[in-house]
C-alpha positions as CSV (number, residue, x, y, z in Angstrom):
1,X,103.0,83.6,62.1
2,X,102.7,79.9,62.5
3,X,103.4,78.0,65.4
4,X,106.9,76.5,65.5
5,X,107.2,72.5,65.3
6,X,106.2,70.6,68.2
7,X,109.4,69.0,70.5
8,X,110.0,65.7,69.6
9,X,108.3,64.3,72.3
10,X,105.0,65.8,71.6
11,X,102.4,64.5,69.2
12,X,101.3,66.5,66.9
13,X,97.2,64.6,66.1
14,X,96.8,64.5,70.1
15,X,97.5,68.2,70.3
16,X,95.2,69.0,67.5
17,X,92.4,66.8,69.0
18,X,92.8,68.8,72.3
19,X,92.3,71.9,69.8
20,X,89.1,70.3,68.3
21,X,87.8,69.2,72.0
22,X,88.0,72.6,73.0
23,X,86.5,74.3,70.0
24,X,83.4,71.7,70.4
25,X,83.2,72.7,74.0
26,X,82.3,76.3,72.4
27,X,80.0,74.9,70.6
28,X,77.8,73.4,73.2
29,X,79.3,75.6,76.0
30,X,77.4,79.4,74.0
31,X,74.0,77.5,74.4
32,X,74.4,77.6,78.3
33,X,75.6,81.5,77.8
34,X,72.9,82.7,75.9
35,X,69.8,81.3,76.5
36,X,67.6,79.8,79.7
37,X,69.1,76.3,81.0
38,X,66.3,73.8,80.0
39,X,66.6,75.5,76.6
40,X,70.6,74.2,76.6
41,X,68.5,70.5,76.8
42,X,65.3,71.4,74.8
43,X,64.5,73.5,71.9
44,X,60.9,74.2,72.4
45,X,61.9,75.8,75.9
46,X,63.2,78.7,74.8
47,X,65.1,80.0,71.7
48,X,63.5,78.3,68.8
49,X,61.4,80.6,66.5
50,X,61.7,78.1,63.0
51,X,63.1,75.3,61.4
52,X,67.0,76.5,61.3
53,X,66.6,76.2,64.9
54,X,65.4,72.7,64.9
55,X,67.9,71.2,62.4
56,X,70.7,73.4,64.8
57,X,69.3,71.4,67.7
58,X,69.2,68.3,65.6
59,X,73.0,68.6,64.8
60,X,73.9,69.7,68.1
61,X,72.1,67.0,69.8
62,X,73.5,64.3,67.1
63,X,77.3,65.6,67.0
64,X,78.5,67.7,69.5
65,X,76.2,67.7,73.0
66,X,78.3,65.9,75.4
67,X,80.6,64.6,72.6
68,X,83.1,66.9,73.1
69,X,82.8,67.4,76.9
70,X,83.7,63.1,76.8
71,X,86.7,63.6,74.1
72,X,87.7,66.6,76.7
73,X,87.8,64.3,79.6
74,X,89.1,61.3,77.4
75,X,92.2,63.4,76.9
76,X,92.7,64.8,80.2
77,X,93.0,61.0,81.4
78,X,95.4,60.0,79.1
79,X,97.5,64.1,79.8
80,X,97.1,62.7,83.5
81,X,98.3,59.4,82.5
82,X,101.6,60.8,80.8
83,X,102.3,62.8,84.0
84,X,101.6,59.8,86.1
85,X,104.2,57.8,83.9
86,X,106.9,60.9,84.2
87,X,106.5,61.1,87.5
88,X,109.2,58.4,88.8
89,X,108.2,56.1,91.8
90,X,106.2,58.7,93.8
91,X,103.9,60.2,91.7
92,X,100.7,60.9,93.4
93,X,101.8,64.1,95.7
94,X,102.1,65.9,92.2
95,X,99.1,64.6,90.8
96,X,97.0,65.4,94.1
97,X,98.8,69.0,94.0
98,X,97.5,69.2,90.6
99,X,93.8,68.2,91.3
100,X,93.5,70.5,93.8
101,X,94.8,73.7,91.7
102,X,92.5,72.4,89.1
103,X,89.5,72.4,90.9
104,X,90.1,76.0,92.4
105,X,90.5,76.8,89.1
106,X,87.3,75.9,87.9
107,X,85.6,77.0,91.0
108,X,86.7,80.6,89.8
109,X,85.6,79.6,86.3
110,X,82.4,78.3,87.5
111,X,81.9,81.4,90.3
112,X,82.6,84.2,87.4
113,X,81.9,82.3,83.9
114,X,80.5,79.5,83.3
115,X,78.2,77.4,85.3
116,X,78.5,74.3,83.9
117,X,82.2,74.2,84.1
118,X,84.2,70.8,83.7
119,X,87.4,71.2,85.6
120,X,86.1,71.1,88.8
121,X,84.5,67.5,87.8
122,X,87.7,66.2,86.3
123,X,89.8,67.5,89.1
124,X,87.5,65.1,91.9
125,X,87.3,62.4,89.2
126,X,91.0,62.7,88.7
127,X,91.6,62.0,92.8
128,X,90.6,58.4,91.5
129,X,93.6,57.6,89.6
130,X,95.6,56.0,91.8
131,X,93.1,53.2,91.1
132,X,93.4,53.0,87.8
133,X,97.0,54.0,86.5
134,X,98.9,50.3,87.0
135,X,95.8,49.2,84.5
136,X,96.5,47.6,81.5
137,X,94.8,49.4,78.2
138,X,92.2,46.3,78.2
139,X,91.2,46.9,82.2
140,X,91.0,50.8,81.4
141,X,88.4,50.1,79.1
142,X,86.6,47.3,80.4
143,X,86.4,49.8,83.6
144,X,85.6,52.4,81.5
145,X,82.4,50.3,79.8
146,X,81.0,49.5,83.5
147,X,81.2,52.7,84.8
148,X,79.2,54.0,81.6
149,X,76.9,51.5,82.8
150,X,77.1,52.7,86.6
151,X,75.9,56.4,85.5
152,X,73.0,54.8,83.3
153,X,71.6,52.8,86.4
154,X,72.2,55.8,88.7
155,X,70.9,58.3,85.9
156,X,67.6,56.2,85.5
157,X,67.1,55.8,89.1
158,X,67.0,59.9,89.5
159,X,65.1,60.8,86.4
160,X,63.3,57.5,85.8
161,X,60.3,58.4,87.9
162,X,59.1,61.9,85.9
163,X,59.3,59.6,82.7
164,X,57.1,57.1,84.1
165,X,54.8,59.5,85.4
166,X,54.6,60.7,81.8
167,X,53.4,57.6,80.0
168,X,51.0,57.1,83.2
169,X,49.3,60.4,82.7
170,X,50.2,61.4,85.9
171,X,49.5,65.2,85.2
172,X,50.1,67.6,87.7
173,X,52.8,65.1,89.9
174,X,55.4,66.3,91.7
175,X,57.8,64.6,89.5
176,X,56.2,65.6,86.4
177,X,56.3,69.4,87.7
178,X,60.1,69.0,88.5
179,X,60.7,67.9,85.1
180,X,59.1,70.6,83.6
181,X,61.4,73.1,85.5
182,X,64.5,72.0,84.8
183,X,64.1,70.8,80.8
184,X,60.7,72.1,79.8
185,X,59.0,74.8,79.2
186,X,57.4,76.1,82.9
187,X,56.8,80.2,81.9
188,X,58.1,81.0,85.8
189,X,60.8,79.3,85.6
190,X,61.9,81.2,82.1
191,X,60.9,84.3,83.6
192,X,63.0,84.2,86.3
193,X,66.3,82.3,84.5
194,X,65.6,85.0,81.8
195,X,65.9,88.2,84.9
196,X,68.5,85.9,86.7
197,X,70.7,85.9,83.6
198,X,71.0,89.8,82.8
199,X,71.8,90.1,86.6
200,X,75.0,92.2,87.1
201,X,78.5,90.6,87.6
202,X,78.7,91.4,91.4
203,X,74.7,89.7,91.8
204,X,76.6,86.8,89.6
205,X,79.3,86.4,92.2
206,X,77.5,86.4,95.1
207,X,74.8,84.1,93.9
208,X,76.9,81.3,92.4
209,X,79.1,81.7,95.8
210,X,76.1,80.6,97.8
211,X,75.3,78.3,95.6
212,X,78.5,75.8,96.1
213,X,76.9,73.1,97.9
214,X,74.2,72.9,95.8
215,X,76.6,72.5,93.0
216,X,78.4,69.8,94.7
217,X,75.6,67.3,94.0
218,X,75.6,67.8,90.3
219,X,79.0,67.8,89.9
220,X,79.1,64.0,92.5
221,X,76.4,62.7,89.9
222,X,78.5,63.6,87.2
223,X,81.6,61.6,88.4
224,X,80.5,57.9,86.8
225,X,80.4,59.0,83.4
226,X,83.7,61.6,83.6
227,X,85.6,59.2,85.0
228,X,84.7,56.6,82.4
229,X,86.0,58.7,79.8
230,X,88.6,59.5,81.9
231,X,89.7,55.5,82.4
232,X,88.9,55.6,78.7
233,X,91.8,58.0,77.2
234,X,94.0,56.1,80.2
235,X,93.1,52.7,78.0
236,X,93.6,54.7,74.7
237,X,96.5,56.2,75.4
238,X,98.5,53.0,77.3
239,X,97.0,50.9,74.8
240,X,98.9,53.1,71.8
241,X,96.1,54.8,70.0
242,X,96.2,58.0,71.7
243,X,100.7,57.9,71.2
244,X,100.1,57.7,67.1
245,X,101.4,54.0,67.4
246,X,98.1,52.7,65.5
247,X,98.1,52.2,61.5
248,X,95.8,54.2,59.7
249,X,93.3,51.5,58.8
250,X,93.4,50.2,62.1
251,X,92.3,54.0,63.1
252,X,89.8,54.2,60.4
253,X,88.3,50.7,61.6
254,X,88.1,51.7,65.1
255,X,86.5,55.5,64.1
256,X,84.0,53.4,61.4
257,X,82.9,50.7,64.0
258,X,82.3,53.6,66.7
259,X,80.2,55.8,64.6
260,X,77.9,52.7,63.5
261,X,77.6,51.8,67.5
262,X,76.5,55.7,67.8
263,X,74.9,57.6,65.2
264,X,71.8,54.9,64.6
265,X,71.4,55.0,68.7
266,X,71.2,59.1,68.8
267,X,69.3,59.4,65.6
268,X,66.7,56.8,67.5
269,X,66.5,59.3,70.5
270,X,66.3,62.2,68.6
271,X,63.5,60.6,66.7
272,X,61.5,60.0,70.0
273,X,62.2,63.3,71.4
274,X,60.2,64.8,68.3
275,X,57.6,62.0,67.7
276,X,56.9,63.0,71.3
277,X,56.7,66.4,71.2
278,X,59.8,67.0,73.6
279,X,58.2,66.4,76.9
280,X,60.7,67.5,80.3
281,X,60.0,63.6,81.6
282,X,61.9,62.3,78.5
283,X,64.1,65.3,77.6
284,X,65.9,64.8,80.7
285,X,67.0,60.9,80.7
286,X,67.6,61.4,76.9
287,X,70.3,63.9,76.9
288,X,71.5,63.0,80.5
289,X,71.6,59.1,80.8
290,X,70.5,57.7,77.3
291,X,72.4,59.0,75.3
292,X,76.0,59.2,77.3
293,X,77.2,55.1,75.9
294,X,76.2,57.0,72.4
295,X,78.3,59.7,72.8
296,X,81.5,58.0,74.6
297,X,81.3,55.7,71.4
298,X,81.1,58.9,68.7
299,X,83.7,60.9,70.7
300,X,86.5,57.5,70.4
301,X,85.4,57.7,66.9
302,X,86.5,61.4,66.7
303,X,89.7,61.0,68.1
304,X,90.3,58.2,66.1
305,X,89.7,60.2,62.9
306,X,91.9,63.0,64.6
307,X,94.7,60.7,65.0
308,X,94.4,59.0,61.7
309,X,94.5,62.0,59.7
310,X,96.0,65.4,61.7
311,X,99.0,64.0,60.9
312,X,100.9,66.9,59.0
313,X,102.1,70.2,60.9
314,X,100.2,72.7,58.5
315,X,97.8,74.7,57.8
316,X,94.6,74.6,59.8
317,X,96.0,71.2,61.7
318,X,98.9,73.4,62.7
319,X,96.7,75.9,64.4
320,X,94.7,73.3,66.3
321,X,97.9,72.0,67.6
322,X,98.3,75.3,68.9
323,X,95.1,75.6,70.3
324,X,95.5,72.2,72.1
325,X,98.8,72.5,73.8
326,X,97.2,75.8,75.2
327,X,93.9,73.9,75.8
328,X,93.7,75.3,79.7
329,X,93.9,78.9,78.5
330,X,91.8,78.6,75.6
331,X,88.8,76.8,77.4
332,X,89.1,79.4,80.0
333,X,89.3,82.5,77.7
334,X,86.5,81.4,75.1
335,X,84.5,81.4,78.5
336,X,85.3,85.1,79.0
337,X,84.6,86.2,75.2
338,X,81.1,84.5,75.0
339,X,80.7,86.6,78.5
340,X,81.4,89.6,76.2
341,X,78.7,88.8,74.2
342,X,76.3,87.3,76.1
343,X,76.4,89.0,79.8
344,X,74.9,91.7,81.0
345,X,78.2,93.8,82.0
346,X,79.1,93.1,77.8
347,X,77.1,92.6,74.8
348,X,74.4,91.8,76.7
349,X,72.3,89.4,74.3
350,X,71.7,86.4,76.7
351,X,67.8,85.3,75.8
352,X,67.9,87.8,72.8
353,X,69.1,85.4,70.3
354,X,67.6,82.2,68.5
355,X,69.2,78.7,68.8
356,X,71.1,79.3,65.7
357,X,72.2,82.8,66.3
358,X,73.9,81.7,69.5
359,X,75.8,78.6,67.4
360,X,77.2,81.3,65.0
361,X,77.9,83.3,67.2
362,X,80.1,80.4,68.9
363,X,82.3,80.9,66.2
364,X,83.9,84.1,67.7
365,X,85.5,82.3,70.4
366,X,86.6,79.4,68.0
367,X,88.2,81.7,65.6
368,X,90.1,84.0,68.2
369,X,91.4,80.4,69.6
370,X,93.1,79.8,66.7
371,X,94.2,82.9,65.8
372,X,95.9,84.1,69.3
373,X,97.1,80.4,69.7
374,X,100.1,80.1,67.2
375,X,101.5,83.4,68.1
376,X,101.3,83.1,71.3
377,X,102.5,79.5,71.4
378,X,105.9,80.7,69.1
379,X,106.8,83.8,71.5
380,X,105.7,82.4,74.9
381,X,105.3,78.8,75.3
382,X,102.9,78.1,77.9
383,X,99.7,79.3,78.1
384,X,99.0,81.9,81.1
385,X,96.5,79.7,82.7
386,X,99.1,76.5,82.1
387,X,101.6,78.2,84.3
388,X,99.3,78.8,86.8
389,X,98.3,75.7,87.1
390,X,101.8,74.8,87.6
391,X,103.0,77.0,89.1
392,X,100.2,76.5,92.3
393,X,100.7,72.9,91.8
394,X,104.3,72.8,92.8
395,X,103.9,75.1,95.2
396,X,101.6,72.7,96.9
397,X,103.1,69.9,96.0
């Protein structure tokens, strides 16, 4: 069964972006699920036993790490956006009503699932709109370019100091020791991430429940670059890219001129990375801070693609569309499924796979996304998790 044509007053390339976006969350989300945390950042943590593993890294690093995660966020600015605009004169009681559903929401994604969940992020991000919604598409984007440059500064300033240490040969500093915790390749910490992760779901619970506040300043560090690409699909979408309103050339120009900003800069940081042997002090700014103007620019390029060419309700287009306008559900559920594989109370294979193993297996989630979705989408409507959401969100509202 195939999913029945969109209302007229959907579009059908912005809900199969959403589908791609979530499908490219999988792919970076199943790295976090099965194996150690600095291995999620570096391959010679953990999880790399020969050169599939490396080139997997390679094209992660290059196409989908953080890539996706800023198309995500670019399209839940411009989804808030078109609330915002349907909302009449008083929209903001709504739109607070709906942060605040969203954020619990991911609080039990993050408690449960996944730790590295995004809603939570774009919920305290999205309390920032009222800022930015009377913008025109040229402010939303000139906003969006400094606070890019806002999380570099801030992102330097924190994890400056190990790199420096590095290239002084500042062995055994503090910093240096940090660094090598969270991105490289300290054997305690491994050991203990590596016992941590087969703990049972009830150990899980409790843990990540203590563990809020601490969560809390990753998630405030996090709000510079979110809400750029946040402000970003606001600009895209009020500036007619993001409503289907652009030619195809001019689509093609914008994706062409993105991916030439991009591709050279991550292909240059990747190159480091290896001529330097992947140290902690320089895996950390690299895939954190360096790299985030790199991948704002190769995510606009992919939804300019997406909107250039998704343009006919068929076929595997058809099914992302799907997948999209159930994007809530699906990011939620392909969080429950690489559980199954991956957790202890499933399949239990968390830090028994290689790099690559865990990127195919990514494609479990993916494929049951767009399978369930059209189905679903023709008998049902909204998505369970899309009620919810609005369902708690008028009630509080």
């Amino acid at each position: 069964m195939t999913a029945p044509s969109p209302p007229p007053d959907r579009i059908l390339a912005l809900d199969a972006l959403r589908g791609i976006a979530v499908a490219g969350i999988v792919g970076m989300n199943v790295l976090a699920f099965a194996l150690p945390a600095p291995a999620y950042y570096n391959p010679m943590s953990y999880g790399a036993t020969g050169p599939a593993d490396y080139w997997v890294w390679l094209g992660s690093f290059v196409f989908i790490e953080d890539k996706f995660r800023t198309l995500f966020a670019m399209l839940f600015g411009a989804g808030c956006l078109i609330l915002i605009e349907r909302g009449g004169a008083r929209p903001w009681r709504a739109h607070y009503a709906r942060m605040i559903v969203l954020f619990a929401i991911g609080l039990a994604h993050a408690i449960l699932f996944a730790s590295n969940d995004v809603l939570r992020a774009y919920a305290l991000a999205g309390l920032a709109l009222p800022l930015l919604a009377g913008l025109s598409a040229q402010a939303l984007v000139k906003v969006a370019l400094g606070l890019v440059c806002i999380h570099l500064a801030l992102g330097m300033t924190a994890l400056g100091t190990p790199l420096v240490m590095f290239y002084m040969e500042q062995w055994g500093s503090d910093p240096l020791l940090w660094a090598e915790r969270q991105f490289g390749r300290d054997t305690a910490t491994i050991a203990m991430l590596l016992e941590q992760g087969r703990e049972g779901l009830g150990e899980r619970v409790v843990r990540r429940s203590l563990g809020i506040p601490g969560q809390m300043t990753a998630l405030v560090a996090s709000l510079p670059l979110n809400l750029a690409a946040i402000a970003l699909g606001m600009g895209l979408w009020r500036g007619g890219m993001l409503k289907g309103e652009w030619r195809t050339f001019r689509l093609q120009r914008l994706a062409g001129l993105a991916a030439l900003v991009a591709l050279p800069g991550l292909l240059a940081l990747a190159g480091w990375l290896v001529a330097s042997g992947f140290p902690a002090a320089l895996v950390g700014p690299v895939a954190l801070v360096l790299s985030a103007p790199f991948d704002v620019a190769l995510a606009t390029s992919y939804a300019a693609l997406a909107m250039a060419f998704l343009t006919r309700d068929k076929g595997l287009t058809a099914r992302l569309a799907a997948a999209g306008r159930l994007s809530l559900t699906n990011y939620l559920m392909t969080s429950v499924i690489l559980s199954a594989i991956f957790a202890s109370w499933g399949l239990g294979l968390f830090g028994n796979v290689t790099r690559w193993q865990a990127v195919a297996l990514a494609l479990v989630p993916v494929a049951a996304m767009l399978l369930w979705s059209p189905p679903w989408l023709a008998r049902l409507g909204q998505g369970p998790f899309e009620r919810l959401w609005r369902a708690g969100a008028r009630a509080l509202a």
